[in-house]
N, CA and C of each residue as an Amber inpcrd file, in Angstrom:
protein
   198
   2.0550000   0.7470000  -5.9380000   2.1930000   1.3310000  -4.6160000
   3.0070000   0.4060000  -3.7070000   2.8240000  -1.1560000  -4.0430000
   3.1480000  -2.0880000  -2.8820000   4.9650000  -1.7040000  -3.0980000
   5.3570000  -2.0080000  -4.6710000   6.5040000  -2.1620000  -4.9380000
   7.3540000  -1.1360000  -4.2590000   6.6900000   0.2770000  -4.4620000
   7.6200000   1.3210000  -4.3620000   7.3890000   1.7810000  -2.5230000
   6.7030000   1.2220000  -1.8910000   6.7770000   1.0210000  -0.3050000
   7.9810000   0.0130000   0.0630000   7.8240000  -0.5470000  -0.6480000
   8.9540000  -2.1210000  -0.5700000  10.5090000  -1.6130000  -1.0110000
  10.5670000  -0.5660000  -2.0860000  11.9300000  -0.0820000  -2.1120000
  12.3020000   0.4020000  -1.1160000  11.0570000   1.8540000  -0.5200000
  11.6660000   2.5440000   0.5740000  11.8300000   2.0990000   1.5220000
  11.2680000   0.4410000   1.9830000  11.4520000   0.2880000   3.4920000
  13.1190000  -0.5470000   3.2080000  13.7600000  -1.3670000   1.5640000
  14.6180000  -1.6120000   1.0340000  15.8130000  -0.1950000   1.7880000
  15.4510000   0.8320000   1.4600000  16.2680000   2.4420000   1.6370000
  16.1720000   2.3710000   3.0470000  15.1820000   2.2350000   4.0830000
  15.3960000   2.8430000   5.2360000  16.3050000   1.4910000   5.9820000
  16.2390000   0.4030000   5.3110000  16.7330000  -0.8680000   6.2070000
  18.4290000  -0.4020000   5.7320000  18.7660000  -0.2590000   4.8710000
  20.1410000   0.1650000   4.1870000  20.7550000   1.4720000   4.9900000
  19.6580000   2.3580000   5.3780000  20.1390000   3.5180000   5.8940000
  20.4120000   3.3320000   7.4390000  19.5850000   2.5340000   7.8380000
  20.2540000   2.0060000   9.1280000  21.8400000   1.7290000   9.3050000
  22.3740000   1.0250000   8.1730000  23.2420000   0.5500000   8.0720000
  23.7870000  -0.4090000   8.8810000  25.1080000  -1.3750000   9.4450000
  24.9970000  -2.4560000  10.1770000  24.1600000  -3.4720000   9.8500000
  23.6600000  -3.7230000   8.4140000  23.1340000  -5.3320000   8.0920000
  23.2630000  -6.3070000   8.1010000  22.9730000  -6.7450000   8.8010000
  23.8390000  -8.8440000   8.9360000  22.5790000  -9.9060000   8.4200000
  22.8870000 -10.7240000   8.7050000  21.6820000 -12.1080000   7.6680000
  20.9590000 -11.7040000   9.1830000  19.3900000 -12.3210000   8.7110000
  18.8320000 -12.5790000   7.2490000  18.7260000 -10.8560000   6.6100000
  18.2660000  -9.9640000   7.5240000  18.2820000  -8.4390000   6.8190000
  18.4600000  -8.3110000   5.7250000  20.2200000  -8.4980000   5.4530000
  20.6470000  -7.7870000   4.3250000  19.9670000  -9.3260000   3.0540000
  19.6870000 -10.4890000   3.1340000  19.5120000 -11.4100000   2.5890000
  18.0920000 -11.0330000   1.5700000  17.1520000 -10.3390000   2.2170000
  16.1800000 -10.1410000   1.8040000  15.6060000  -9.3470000   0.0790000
  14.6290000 -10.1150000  -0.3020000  14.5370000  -9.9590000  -1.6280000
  13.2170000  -8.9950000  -1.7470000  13.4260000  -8.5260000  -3.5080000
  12.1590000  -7.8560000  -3.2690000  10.6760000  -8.2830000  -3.3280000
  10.4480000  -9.7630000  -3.2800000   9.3810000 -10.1600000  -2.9800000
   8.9040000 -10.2500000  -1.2790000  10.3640000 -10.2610000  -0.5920000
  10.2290000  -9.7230000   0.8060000   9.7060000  -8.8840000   1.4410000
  10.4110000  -7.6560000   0.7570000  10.2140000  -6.5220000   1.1810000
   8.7360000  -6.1960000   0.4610000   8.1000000  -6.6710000  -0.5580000
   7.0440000  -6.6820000  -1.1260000   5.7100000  -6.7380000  -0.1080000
   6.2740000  -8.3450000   0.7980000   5.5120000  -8.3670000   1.5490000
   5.2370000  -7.7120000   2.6080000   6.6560000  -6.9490000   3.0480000
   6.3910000  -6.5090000   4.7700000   5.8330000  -5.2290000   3.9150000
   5.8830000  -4.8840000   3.4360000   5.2040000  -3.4920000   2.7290000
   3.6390000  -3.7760000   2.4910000   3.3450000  -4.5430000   1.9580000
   1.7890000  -5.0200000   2.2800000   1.0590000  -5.1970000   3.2530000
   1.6940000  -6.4670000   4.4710000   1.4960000  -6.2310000   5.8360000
   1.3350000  -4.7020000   6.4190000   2.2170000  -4.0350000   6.0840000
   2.3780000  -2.0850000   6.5790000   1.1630000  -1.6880000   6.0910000
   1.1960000  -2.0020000   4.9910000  -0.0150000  -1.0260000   4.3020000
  -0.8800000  -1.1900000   4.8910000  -1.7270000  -2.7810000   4.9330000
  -2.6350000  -3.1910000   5.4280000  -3.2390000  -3.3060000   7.3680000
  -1.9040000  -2.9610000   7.8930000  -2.1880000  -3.0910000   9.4900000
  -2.3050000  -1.5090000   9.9840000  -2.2290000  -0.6960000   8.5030000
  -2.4760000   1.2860000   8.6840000  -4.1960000   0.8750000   8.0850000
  -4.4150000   0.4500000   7.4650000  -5.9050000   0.4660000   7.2470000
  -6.6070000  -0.0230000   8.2060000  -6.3780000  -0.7200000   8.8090000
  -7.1390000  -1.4410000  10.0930000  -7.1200000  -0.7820000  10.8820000
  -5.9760000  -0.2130000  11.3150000  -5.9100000   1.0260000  12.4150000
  -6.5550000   2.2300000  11.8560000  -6.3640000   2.1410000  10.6850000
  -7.2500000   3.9370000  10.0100000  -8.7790000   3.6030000  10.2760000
  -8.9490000   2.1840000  10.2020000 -10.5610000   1.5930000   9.7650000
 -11.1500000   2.0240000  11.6100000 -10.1970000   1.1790000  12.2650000
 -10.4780000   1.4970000  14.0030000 -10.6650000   2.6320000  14.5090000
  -9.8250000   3.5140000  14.0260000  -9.5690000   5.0170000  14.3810000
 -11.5460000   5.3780000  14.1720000 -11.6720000   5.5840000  12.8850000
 -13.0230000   6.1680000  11.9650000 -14.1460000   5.3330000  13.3670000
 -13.7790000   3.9790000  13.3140000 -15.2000000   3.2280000  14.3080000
 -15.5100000   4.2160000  15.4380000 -14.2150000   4.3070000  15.7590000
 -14.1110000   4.6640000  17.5560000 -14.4010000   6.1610000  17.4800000
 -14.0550000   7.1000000  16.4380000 -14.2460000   8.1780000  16.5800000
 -14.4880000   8.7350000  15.3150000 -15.5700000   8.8740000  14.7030000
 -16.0680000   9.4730000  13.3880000 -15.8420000  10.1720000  13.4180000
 -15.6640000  11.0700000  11.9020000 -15.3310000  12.3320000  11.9430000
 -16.3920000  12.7920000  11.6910000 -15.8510000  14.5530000  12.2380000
 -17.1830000  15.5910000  12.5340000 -16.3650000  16.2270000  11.4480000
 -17.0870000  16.5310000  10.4450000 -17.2870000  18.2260000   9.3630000
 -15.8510000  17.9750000   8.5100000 -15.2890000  16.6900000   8.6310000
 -13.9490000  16.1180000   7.6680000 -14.6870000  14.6890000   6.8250000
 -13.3280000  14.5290000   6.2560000 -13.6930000  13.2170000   5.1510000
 -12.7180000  12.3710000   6.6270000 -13.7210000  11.1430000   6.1730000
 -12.8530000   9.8710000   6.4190000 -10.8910000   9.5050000   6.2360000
 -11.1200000  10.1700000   4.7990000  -9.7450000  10.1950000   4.5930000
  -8.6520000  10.6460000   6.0260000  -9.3440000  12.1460000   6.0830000
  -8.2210000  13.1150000   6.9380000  -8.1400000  12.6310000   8.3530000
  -9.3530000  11.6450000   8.7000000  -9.0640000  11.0970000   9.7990000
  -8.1770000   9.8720000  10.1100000  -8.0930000   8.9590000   8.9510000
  -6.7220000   8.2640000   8.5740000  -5.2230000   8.6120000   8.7330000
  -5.3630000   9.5670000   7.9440000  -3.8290000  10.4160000   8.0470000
  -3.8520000  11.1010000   9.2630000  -4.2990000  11.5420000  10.3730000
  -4.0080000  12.2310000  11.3070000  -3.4440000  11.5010000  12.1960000
């Protein structure tokens, strides 16, 4: 999952286009990481979301993704 977050944010930094250092410098253990960081600072916020406002008559899940 980490890797293939790490390509696409690889795709959306490219699709920007206009790359200059360090940007375009970046490897895929880079992008590995800011893709982990991502992942992990949506769970905290998904985790916050659920504290602050449980869901009524849904899964946990759907309150993440909303």
């Amino acid at each position: 999952m980490t890797r293939e977050a790490a390509k696409a944010i690889g795709t959306w930094l490219e699709g920007r286009g206009r790359l200059h250092q360090p940007i375009a410098a970046l490897t895929l253990a880079d992008l590995e990481a800011m893709a982990t960081n991502a992942i992990s600072r949506f769970v905290v916020l998904g985790m916050e979301r659920i504290k602050h406002r449980p869901p009524v008559g849904g899964s946990p899940m759907q309150t993440l993704l909303a």
